[in-house]
C-alpha positions as CSV (number, residue, x, y, z in Angstrom):
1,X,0.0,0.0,0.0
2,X,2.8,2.4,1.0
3,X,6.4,2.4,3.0
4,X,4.7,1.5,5.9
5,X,1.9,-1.0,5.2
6,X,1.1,-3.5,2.8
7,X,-1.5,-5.4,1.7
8,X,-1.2,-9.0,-0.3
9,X,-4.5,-10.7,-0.9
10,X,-4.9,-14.0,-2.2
11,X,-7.6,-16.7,-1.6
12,X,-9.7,-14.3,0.3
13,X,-7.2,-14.1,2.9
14,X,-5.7,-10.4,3.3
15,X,-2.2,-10.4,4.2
16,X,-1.0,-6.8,6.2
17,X,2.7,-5.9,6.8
18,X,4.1,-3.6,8.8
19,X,6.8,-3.1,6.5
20,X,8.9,-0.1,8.6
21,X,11.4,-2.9,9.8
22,X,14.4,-0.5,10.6
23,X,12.5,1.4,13.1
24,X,10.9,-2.0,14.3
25,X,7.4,-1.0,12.8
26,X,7.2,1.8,15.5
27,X,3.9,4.2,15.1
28,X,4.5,7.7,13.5
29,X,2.0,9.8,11.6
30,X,2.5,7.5,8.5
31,X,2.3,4.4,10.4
32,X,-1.0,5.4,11.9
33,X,-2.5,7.1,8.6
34,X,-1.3,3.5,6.8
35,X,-3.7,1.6,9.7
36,X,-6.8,3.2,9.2
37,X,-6.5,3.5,5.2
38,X,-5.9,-0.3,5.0
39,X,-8.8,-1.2,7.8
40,X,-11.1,1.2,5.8
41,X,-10.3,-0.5,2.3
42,X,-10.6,-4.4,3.5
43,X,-14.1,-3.0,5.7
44,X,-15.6,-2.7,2.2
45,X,-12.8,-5.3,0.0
46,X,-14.7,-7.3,-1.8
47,X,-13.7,-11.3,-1.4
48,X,-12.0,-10.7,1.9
49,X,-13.0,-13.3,4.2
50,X,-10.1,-13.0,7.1
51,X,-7.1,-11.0,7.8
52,X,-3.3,-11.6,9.0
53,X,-1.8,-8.5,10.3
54,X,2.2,-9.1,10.8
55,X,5.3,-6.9,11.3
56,X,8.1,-7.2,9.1
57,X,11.4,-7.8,10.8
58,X,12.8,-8.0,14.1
59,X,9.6,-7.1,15.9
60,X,5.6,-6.7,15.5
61,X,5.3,-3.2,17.0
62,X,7.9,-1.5,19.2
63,X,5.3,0.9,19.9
64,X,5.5,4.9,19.2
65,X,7.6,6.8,17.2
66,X,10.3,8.4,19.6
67,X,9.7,11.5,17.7
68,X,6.0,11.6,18.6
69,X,7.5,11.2,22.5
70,X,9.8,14.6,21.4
71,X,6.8,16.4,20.1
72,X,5.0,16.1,23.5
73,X,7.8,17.2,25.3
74,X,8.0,20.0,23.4
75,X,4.5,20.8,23.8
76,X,3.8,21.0,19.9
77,X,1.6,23.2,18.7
78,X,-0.3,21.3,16.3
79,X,-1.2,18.9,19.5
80,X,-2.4,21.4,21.6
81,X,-4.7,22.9,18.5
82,X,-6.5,20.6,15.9
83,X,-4.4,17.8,17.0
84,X,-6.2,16.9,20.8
85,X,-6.6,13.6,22.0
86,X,-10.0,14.7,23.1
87,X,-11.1,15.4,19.3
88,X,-12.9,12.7,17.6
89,X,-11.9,12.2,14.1
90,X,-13.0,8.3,13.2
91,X,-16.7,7.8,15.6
92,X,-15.8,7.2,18.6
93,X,-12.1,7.4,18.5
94,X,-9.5,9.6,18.1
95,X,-6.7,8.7,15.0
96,X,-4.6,6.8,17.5
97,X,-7.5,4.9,18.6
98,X,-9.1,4.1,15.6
99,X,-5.8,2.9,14.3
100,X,-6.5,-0.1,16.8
101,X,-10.3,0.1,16.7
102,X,-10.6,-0.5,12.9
103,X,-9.7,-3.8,12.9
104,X,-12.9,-4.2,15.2
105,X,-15.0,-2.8,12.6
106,X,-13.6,-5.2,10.0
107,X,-16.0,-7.3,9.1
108,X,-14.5,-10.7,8.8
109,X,-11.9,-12.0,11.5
110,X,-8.5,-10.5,12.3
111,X,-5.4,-12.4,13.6
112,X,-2.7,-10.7,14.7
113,X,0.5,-12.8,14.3
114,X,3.4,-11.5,16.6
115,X,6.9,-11.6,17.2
116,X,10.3,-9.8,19.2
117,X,8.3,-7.1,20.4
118,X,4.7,-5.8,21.2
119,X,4.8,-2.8,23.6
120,X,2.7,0.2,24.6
121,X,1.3,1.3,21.1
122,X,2.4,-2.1,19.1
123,X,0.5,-3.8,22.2
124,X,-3.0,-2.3,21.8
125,X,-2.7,-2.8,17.9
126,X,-2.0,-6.6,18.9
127,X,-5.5,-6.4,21.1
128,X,-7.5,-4.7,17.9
129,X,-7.8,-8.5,16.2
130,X,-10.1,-11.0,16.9
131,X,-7.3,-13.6,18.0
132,X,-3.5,-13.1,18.8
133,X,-1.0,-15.9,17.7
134,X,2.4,-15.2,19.3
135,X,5.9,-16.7,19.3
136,X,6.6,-17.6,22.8
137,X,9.1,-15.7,23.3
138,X,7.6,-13.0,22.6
139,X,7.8,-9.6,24.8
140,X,4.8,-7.6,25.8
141,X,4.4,-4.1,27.9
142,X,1.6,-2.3,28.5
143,X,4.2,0.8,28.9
144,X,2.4,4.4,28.8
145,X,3.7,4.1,32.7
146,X,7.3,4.1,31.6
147,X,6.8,7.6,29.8
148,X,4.3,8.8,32.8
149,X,1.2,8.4,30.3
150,X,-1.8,5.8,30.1
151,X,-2.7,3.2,27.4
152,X,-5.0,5.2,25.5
153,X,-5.0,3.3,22.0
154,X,-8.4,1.3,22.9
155,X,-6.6,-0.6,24.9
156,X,-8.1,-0.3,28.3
157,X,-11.6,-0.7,26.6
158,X,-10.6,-4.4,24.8
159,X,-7.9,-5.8,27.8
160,X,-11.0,-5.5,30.5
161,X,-13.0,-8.1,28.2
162,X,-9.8,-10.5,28.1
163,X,-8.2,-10.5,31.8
164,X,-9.2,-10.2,35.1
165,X,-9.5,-6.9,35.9
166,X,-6.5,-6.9,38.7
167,X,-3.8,-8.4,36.2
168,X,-4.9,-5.7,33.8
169,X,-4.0,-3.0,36.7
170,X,-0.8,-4.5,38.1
171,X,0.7,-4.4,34.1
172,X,-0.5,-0.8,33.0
173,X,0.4,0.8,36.5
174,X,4.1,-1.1,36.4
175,X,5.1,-1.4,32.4
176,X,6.7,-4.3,33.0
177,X,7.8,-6.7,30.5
178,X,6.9,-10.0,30.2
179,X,6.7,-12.6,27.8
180,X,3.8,-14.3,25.2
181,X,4.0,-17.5,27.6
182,X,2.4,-15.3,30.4
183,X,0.4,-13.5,28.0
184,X,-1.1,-16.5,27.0
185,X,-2.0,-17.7,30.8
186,X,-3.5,-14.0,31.7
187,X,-5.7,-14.4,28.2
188,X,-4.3,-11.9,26.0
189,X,-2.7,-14.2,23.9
190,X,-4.8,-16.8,21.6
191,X,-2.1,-19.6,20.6
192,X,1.7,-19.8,21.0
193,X,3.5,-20.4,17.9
194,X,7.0,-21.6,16.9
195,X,5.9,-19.5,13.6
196,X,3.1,-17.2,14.3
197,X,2.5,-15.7,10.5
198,X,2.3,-19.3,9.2
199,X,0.1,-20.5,11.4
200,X,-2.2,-17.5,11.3
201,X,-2.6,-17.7,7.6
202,X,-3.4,-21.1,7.8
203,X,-6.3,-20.3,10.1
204,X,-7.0,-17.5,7.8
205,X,-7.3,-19.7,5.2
206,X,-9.5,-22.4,7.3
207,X,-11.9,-19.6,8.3
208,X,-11.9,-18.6,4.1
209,X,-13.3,-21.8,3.8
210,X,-16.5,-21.4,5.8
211,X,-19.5,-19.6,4.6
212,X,-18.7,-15.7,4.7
213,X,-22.4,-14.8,5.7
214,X,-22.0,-17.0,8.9
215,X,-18.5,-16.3,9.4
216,X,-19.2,-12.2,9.2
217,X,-22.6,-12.8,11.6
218,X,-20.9,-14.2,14.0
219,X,-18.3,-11.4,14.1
220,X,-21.4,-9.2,14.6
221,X,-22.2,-11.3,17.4
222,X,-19.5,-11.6,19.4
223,X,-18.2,-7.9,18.9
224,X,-21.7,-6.8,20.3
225,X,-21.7,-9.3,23.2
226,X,-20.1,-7.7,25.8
227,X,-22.0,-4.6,25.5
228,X,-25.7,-5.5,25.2
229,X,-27.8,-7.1,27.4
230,X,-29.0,-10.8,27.8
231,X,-32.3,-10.1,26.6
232,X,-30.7,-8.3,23.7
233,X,-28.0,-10.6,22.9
234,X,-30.4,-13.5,22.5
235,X,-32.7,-11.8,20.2
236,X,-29.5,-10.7,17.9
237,X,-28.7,-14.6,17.2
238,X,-31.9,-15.0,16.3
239,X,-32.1,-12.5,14.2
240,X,-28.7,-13.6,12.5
241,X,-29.8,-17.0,12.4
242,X,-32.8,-16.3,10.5
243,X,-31.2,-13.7,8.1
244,X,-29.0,-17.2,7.1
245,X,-31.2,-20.3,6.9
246,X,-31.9,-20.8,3.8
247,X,-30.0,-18.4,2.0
248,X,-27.4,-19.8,-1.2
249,X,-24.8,-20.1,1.5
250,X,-26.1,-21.6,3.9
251,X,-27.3,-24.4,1.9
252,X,-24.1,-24.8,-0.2
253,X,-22.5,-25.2,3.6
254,X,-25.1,-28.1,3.4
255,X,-24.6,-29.4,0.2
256,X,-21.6,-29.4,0.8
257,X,-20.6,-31.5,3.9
258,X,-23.6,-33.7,2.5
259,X,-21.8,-34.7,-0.9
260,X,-18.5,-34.7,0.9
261,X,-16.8,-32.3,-1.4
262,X,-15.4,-28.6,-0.4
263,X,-18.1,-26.1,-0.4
264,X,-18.2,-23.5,-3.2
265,X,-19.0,-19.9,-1.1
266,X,-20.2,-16.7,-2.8
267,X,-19.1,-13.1,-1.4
């Protein structure tokens, strides 16, 4: 797409690069413009059923841009005027958050698949997919603390739905490091992996393979879960389900497993 994301798509499986590799895919102004253009396009891509979002290099994310770190400490202008946290450019985030967000508001599921490093910034973006492959070695910080800020990337809005609530305090107010293995005991990290991108394609490619009217439903559903109520939450599967029995997908998923052949999906 540019020099800091790009986008490879083949089989209905969207392959996403962070392809700044010799500043360990930190977040600058590019980096986070490069985010939302790609969520935006594969919202709306046609023939996208999943996503693989990867880093290029040594690392995932290392987090933000030390410049951006300079600019506060110089009390830029630009972020005291148009460019406040407080402003809501993208709904109901800000740029920075939305950056993270947007990967919610895909509509077909996101894995992230991560390596060397995933902290502060790089860390949220890791918690923006639907599931998290990671190479157990992996490290992971919550660290705003370390730079006397707070995670404010969406993170503190996703982490509460994944860990219990004290683990997500004693890691944002210390910053400390620790590794995917622990991540993966807390919750925060879906599968560890000797090679994370591989094995998150190949998931990508498995959920390809299902019907992409169920498959996008359910993303409906689950992203709506936490925040509705029981009463609500059981009328939304039954709307979904009804808005797929019977429809050319739903019976070709049928057909299919039927005749024992690999089903034949239209987007």
């Amino acid at each position: 797409m540019n020099d800091r994301v790009t986008v490879a798509i083949e089989g209905g499986v969207a392959d996403v690069r962070l392809v700044r590799a010799d500043k360990m895919n930190a977040l600058d102004d590019a980096m986070f413009n490069a985010l939302i253009e790609t969520g935006e396009r594969l919202k709306s891509e046609r023939g996208v059923r999943a996503v693989v979002i990867s880093g290029e290099g040594r690392a995932f994310c290392a987090g933000l841009d030390m410049g951006n770190f300079q600019r506060m400490g110089a009390r830029d202008p630009e972020r005291s005027a148009a460019g406040r946290l407080s402003t809501r450019t993208n709904g109901i985030a800000n740029r920075p958050q939305y950056a993270v967000w947007v990967w919610r508001e895909v509509p077909v599921p996101v894995i992230a698949a991560v390596h060397g490093v995933a902290f502060g910034g790089g860390f949220q973006l890791m918690l923006g997919a639907d599931m998290r492959y990671a190479a157990p070695d992996t490290r992971l910080s919550i660290m705003e603390i370390k730079w006397g800020l707070v995670p404010d990337m969406a993170g503190t809005q996703i982490m509460r739905h994944l860990v219990r609530d004290d683990i997500v305090r004693e890691l944002t107010y210390t910053g400390r490091i620790f590794t995917a293995e622990e991540g993966e005991r807390f919750g925060l990290i879906t599968r560890l992996c000797a090679d994370p991108r591989a094995d998150a394609l190949a998931t990508a490619r498995e959920i390809a393979g299902k019907s992409p009217d169920a498959v996008r439903a359910a993303k409906r559903l689950l992203n709506a879960a936490p925040l509705v109520t029981a009463a609500d939450g059981l009328m939304a599967e039954s709307v979904e389900q009804e808005s797929l029995g019977g429809k050319p997908n739903q019976i070709e998923a049928v057909m299919a497993n039927l005749e024992k052949r690999v089903p034949r999906f239209s987007d």
